[in-house]
C-alpha positions in Angstrom: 1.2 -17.6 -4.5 3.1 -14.3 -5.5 4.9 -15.6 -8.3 3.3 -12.4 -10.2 5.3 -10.4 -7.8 8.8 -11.2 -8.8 8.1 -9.7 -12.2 9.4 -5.6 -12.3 6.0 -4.5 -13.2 3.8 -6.9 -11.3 0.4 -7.5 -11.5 -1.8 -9.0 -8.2 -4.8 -10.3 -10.1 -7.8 -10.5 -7.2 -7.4 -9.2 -4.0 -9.7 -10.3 -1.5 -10.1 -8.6 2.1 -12.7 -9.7 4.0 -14.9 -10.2 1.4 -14.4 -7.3 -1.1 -13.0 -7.9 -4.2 -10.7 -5.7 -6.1 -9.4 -6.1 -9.6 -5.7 -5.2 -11.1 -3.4 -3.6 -8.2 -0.1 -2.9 -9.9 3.0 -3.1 -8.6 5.6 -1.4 -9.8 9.5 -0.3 -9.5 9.1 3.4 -8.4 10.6 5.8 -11.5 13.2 8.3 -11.2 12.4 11.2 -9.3 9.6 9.4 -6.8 12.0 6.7 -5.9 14.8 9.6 -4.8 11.8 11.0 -2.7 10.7 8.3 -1.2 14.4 7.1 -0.3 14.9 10.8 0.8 12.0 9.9 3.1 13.0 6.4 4.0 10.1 4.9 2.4 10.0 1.0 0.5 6.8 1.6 -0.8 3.8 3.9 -1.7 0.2 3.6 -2.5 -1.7 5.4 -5.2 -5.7 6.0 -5.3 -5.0 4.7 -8.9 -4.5 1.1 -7.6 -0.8 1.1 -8.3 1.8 0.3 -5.5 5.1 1.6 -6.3 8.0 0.0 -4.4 12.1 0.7 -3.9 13.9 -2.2 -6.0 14.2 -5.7 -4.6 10.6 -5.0 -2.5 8.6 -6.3 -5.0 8.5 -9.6 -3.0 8.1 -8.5 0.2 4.7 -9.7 1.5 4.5 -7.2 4.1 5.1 -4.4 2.3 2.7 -5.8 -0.1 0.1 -6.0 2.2 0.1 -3.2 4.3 -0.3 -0.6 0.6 -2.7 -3.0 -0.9 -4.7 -2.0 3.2 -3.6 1.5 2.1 -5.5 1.4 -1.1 -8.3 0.0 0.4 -8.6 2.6 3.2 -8.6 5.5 0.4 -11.7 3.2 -1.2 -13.7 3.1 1.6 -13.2 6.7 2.4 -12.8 8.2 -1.2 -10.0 10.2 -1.9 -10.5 13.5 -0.8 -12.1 12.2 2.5 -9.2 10.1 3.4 -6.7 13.2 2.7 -8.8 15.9 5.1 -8.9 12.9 7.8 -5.6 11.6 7.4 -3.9 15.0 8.1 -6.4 15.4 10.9 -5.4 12.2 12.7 -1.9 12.8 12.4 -1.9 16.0 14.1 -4.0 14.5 17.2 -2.2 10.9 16.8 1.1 11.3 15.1 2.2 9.3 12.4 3.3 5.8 14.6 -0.3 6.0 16.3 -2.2 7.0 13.5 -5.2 5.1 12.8 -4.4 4.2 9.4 -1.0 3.8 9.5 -1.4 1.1 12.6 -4.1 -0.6 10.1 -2.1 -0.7 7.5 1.0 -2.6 9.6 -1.4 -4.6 11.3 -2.3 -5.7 7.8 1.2 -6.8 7.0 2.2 -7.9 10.2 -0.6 -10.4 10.1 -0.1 -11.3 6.3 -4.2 -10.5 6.5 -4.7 -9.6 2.6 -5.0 -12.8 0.6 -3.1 -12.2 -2.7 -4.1 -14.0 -5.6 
């Protein structure tokens, strides 16, 4: 079912969540410079509004990962970008970043496997 995943630039076709389609997420290995900061961060994996995932190497299989950015990506949707910033810096001041909202969404989302991936 991820085959497309094992690729270095991987692309995930469909994604359907709950009924919404979306079209083309890439995944890719994360360049130069952003994979330092995200392993400077301790991060495997970050979602763009841009509907690219980029992911440390050897992630590009990991289903959970997967998941919870594709859940990432389609929180910044449903909110628009500039929404989803201002509330997202909000909720992290009153929750912190383990309890925040979107952040407990998003692992929920790979916990549960809950994105089908086609």
């Amino acid at each position: 079912m991820l085959a497309a995943l094992q690729m270095t630039d991987a692309v995930v076709g469909h994604i359907q969540d709950a009924g919404a389609m979306r079209t083309k997420v890439k995944i890719r290995t994360a360049p130069g410079l952003l994979l330092s900061l995200m392993s400077l961060l301790g991060k495997s994996g970050l979602a763009t509004p841009w509907d690219i995932i980029y992911v440390v190497p050897g992630r590009h299989r990991d289903r959970r990962l997967i998941a919870a950015k594709m859940k990432r990506i389609e929180q910044i949707e449903r909110r628009g970008l500039l929404l989803f910033m201002i509330t997202y810096v909000l909720l992290l001041f009153r929750h912190g970043y383990r309890n925040h909202p979107y952040e407990v969404e998003a692992r929920v989302a790979g916990e549960d496997d809950a994105l089908r991936i086609y």
